[in-house]
C-alpha positions in Angstrom: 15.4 11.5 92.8 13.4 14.7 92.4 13.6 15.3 96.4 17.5 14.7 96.0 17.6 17.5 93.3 15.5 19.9 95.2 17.4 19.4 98.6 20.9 20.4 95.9 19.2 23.0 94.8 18.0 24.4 98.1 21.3 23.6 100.0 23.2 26.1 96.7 20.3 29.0 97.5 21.5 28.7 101.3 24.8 29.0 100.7 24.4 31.6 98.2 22.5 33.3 100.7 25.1 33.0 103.4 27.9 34.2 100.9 26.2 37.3 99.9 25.4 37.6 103.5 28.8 37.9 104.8 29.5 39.9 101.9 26.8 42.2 103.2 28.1 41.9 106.4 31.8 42.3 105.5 31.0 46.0 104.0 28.8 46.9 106.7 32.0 46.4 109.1 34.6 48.0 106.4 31.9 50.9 106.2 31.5 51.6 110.0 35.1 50.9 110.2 36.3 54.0 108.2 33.5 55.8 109.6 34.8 55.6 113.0 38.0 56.4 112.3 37.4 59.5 110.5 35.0 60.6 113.7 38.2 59.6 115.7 40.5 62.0 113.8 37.4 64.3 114.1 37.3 64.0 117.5 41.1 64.4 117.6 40.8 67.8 115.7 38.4 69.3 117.7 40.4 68.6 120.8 43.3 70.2 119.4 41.0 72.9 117.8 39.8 73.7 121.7 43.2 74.0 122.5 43.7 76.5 120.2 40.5 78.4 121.1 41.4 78.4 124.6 45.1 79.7 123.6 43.2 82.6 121.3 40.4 83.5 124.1 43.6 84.0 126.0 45.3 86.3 123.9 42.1 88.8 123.1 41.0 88.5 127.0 44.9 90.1 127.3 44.7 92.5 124.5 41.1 93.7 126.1 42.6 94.2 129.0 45.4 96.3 127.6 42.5 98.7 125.5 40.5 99.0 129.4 43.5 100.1 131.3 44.6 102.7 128.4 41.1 104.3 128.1 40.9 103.9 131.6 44.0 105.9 132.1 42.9 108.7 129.2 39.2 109.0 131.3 41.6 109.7 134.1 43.6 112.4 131.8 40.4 113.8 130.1 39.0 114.8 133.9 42.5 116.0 134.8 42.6 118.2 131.6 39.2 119.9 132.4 40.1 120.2 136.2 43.2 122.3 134.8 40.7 124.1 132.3 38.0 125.3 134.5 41.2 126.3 136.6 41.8 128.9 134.5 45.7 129.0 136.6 48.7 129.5 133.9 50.8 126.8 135.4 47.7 124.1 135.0 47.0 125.2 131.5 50.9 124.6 130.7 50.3 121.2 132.6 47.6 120.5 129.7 49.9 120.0 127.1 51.6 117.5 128.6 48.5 115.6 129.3 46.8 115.9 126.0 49.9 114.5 124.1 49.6 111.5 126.8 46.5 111.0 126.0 47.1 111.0 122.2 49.9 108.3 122.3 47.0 106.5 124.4 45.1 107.2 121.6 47.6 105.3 119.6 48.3 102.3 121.4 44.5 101.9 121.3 44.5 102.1 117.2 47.8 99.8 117.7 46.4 96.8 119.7 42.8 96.6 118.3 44.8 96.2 114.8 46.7 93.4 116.3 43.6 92.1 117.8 42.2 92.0 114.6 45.2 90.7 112.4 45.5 87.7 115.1 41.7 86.8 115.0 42.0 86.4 110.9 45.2 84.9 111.4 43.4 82.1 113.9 40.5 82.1 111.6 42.3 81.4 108.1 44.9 78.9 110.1 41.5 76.8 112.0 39.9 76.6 108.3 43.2 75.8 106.3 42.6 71.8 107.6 38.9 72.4 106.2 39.6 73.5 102.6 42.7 71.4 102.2 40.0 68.1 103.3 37.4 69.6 101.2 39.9 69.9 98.0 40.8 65.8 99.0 37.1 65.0 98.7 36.9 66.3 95.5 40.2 65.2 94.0 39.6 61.4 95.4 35.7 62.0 93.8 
C-alpha cells in the first residue's frame, strides 16, 4: 500500500511539474511573441525612417548646391569688380555698381537658403523624434 501511495504522490509531482512547465513555457512564447513584434514595427520604422533620410539628404544635397553656384557666381563678380578697379576706366567703375548690388542680392539668397536649410533640418528632426516621445509618454502611462 505504501508503494501505491508513493507512486500517487509521485505521479501529482510530475504532473505538477509538467503544468508549471507549460506554464513556463506558455510565457516564454507570449514573451518572445510581443518582443518580435515590436522589433517588427521597429524594423518597419526604420525603413520608413531611411526613406525619410534619403528624402532629407536629398533636399540639403539641393540646397548646397544652390549656396555653391551663388558664391561661385559672386567669386566670379568679386574678380570682375577688382578687374574694373585696378582699371581705373570711368565706364568700368560705373559697371561696379551694378555688380556689387548683384553680388549683394547673392549675398541674400545665401542668408535665405541656409535659413531654410536650417528650418527644414529641425523640422525633420522634431517630426523623426515626435514617434519617439509620443512611445516614450505610452511606456510611462501603461507603467
Amino acid at each position: 500500500m505504501a508503494d501505491n501511495n508513493h507512486l500517487h504522490l509521485q505521479t501529482l509531482t510530475n504532473s505538477n511539474s509538467n503544468s508549471n512547465s507549460n506554464s513556463l513555457t506558455t510565457t516564454t512564447t507570449n514573451h518572445h511573441s510581443r518582443r518580435r513584434r515590436r522589433r517588427d514595427k521597429e524594423d518597419e520604422d526604420s525603413f520608413a525612417a531611411e526613406g525619410d533620410a534619403a528624402e532629407v539628404w536629398g533636399t540639403f544635397t539641393e540646397n548646397f548646391r544652390q549656396v555653391q553656384s551663388v558664391l561661385d557666381r559672386n567669386r566670379v563678380l568679386i574678380q570682375q569688380v577688382n578687374e574694373n578697379h585696378q582699371s581705373k576706366i570711368h565706364d568700368n567703375m560705373i559697371k561696379n555698381v551694378a555688380l556689387i548690388q548683384e553680388i549683394n542680392g547673392n549675398i541674400s539668397k545665401v542668408v535665405s537658403l541656409y535659413s531654410d536649410l536650417s528650418t527644414n533640418f529641425s523640422t525633420m528632426f522634431h517630426q523623426r523624434n515626435e514617434p519617439l516621445d509620443s512611445k516614450s509618454k505610452d511606456d510611462t502611462s501603461q507603467a
